[in-house]
Structure formats: structure tokens, C-alpha cells
N, C-alpha and C positions, 0 to 999 in steps of 0.2 A: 504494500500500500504506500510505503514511502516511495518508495521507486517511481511510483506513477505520479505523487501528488508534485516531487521534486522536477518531471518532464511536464509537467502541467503549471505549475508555477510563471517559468520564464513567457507561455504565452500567455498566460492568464494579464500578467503584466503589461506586454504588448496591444494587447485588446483595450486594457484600460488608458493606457496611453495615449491611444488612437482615439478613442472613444473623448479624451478629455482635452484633446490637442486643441481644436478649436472651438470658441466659446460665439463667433459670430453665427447667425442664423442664415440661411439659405436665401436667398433671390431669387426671383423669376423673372426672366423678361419673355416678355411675348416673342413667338416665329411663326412665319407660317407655314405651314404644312405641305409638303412635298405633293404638287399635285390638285390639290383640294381650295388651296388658298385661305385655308381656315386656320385660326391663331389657336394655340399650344403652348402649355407652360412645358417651361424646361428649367429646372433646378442647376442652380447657378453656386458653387459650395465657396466661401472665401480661402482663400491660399491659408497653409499653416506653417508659419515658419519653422517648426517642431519635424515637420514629418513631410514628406515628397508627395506630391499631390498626388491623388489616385480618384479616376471617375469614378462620382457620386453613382450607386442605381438610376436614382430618378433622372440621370444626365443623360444616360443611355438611351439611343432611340428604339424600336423594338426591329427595324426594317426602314430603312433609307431607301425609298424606290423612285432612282431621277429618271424624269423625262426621261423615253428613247425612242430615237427617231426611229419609224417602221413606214416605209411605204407603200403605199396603198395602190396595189393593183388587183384590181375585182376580179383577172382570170386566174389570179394563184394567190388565193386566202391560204394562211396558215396563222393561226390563234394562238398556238402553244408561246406558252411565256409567263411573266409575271405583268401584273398590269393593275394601275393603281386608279381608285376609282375615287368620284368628287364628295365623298362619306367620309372622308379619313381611313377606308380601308385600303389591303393589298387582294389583289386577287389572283391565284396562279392557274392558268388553264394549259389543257390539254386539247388539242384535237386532234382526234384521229375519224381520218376520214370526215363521213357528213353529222359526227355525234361529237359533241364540246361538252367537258367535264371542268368543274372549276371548285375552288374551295374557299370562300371571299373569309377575311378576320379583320376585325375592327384594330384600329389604334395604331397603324403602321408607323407614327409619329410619336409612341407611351414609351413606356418601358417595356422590356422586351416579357415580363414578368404578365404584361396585360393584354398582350397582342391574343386577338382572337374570344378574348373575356368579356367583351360587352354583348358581340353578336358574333356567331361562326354560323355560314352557311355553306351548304355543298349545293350545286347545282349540277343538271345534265339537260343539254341542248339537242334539237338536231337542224343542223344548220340546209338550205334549200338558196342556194345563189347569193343574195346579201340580206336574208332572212334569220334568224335564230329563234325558236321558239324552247323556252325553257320552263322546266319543272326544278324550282329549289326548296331546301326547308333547312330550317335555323336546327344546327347541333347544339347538346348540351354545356359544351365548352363555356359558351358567351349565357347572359342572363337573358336574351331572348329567341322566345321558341315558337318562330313564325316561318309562312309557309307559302307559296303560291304560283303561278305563273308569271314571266315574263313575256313580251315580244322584242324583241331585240331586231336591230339594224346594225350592216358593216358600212362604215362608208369613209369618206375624207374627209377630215378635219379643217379645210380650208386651208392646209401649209403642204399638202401633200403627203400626208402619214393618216395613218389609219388607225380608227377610234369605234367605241363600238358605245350605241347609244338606245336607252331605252326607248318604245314607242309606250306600251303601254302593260296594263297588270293586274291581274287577279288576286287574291286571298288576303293576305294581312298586312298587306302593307310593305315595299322595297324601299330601302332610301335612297341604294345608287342611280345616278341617272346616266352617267359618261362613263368608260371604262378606256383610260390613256396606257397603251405601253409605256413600261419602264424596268430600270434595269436596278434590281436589289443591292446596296453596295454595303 
């Protein structure tokens, strides 16, 4: 028992030292959100002359997903990628062939601790020229558990890239409406 409490000790100590190194309180300054245009706190921890700075949790983003350019030619669609939609979620699709599989999660801009915990839904598409008709429903993961139809469109964005936009929806309610390529960094 000595043994253990003696290798327990020196961290024990550590932990409090860290714990006690800085006495100022945390800041936020508003950004906007990758995508979405929607302002985010992001915890802002002050320098400790004590100890080498080390990213706060809440600093962390859960998913950085920048703009990327895709364009948009109607004779050869391909969807598979990651793509961030105007909710503050990420969404990663698959297409294979004329059927789109996707998995959208909230908060690509939180901590990575939250990503997916407000709302996760899975969807499956089947896509007909620049049509998408989709069947999705919210998983347990996020705290809502909603459900219904999409109609979806492929089309240009106006800069020449390719954007996928809701037309319209069934069941309980969707909140994305745009869904932009971008690349997870």
C-alpha cells in the first residue's frame, strides 16, 4: 500500500498544481461557425506563467469542416464526402450508385465531447438525375428523436460547385436546408 500511495503522490501533486496555477476565469469571444455563419462560444483560458499552456477542452473544436471546392457537373454526380450543412452540423455521405447514405451530428463547431449530442440522424436517399428523395430518423446519441422525409435537389451554387439543397419535408420537423462540401481538418 505504501508503494502505490508513494507512485500516487508525485501526481497527485501535479494535478493540484495545475489545477491551482491559474486563478483568472475563462473568456469567450464570439466566431463564426465554419459554414453556417452562426456565432459560437469558444473558451479562451488566460496564459499561466506557472505551467506551458495546454488546450483548454472547451477550446477544442469537435470537427473543422472548410469550405471545398466540388464542381458541379450534372453528368457525373458523386456525393460521397463530408459536407457541412447551414445547422451547425457535419454530415458524411456515401453514394453508391443511385442510393445516398448519410449520418448528419450537431455541433461540428463544440467540443468534440458534444459532437453529435444534441441531434444525430442517419439518413438513406435514392437519388433519380438531380433529385434525392430521402427517408431519415434522429438516433439516440443527440437528445432528439425525430423522423421524416426529405426532397432534396443537386445543383450549382452560383460559383460553380455543387451544393445540395432542400425543397421540401415530411414528419417532424428538419432544420438543414443547404448541405456545402467541405473538407474535415
Amino acid at each position: 500500500m505504501k508503494l502505490a500511495l508513494s507512485r500516487l503522490t508525485p501526481m497527485l501533486a501535479t494535478l493540484f498544481i495545475a489545477a491551482c496555477a491559474s486563478t483568472a476565469s475563462p473568456t469567450t469571444t464570439p466566431t463564426a461557425a465554419a459554414g453556417g455563419g452562426q456565432a459560437s462560444q469558444i473558451a479562451v483560458s488566460s496564459p499561466s506563467a506557472a505551467l506551458p499552456a495546454s488546450p483548454s477542452p472547451s477550446a477544442e473544436v469537435a470537427v473543422r469542416c472548410d469550405k471545398a471546392p466540388k464542381p458541379f457537373d450534372p453528368n457525373e454526380i458523386n456525393l460521397t464526402g463530408s459536407w457541412s450543412g447551414d445547422d451547425g452540423g457535419i454530415y458524411y455521405l456515401r453514394h453508391l450508385g443511385s442510393v445516398l447514405w448519410w449520418n448528419g451530428m450537431s455541433e461540428r463547431a463544440g467540443s468534440p465531447s458534444r459532437l453529435g449530442r444534441d441531434w444525430n440522424n442517419v439518413g438513406r436517399g435514392v437519388i433519380k438525375a438531380l433529385k434525392i428523395e430521402v427517408e431519415w430518423a434522429d438516433v439516440p446519441r443527440g437528445e432528439v428523436l425525430g423522423s421524416g422525409t426529405l426532397s432534396l435537389t443537386i445543383k450549382d451554387d452560383g460559383t460553380g460547385n455543387i451544393q445540395i439543397v432542400k425543397d421540401s419535408e415530411t414528419g417532424t420537423g428538419f432544420g438543414n436546408n443547404i448541405w456545402t462540401p467541405c473538407t474535415p481538418g
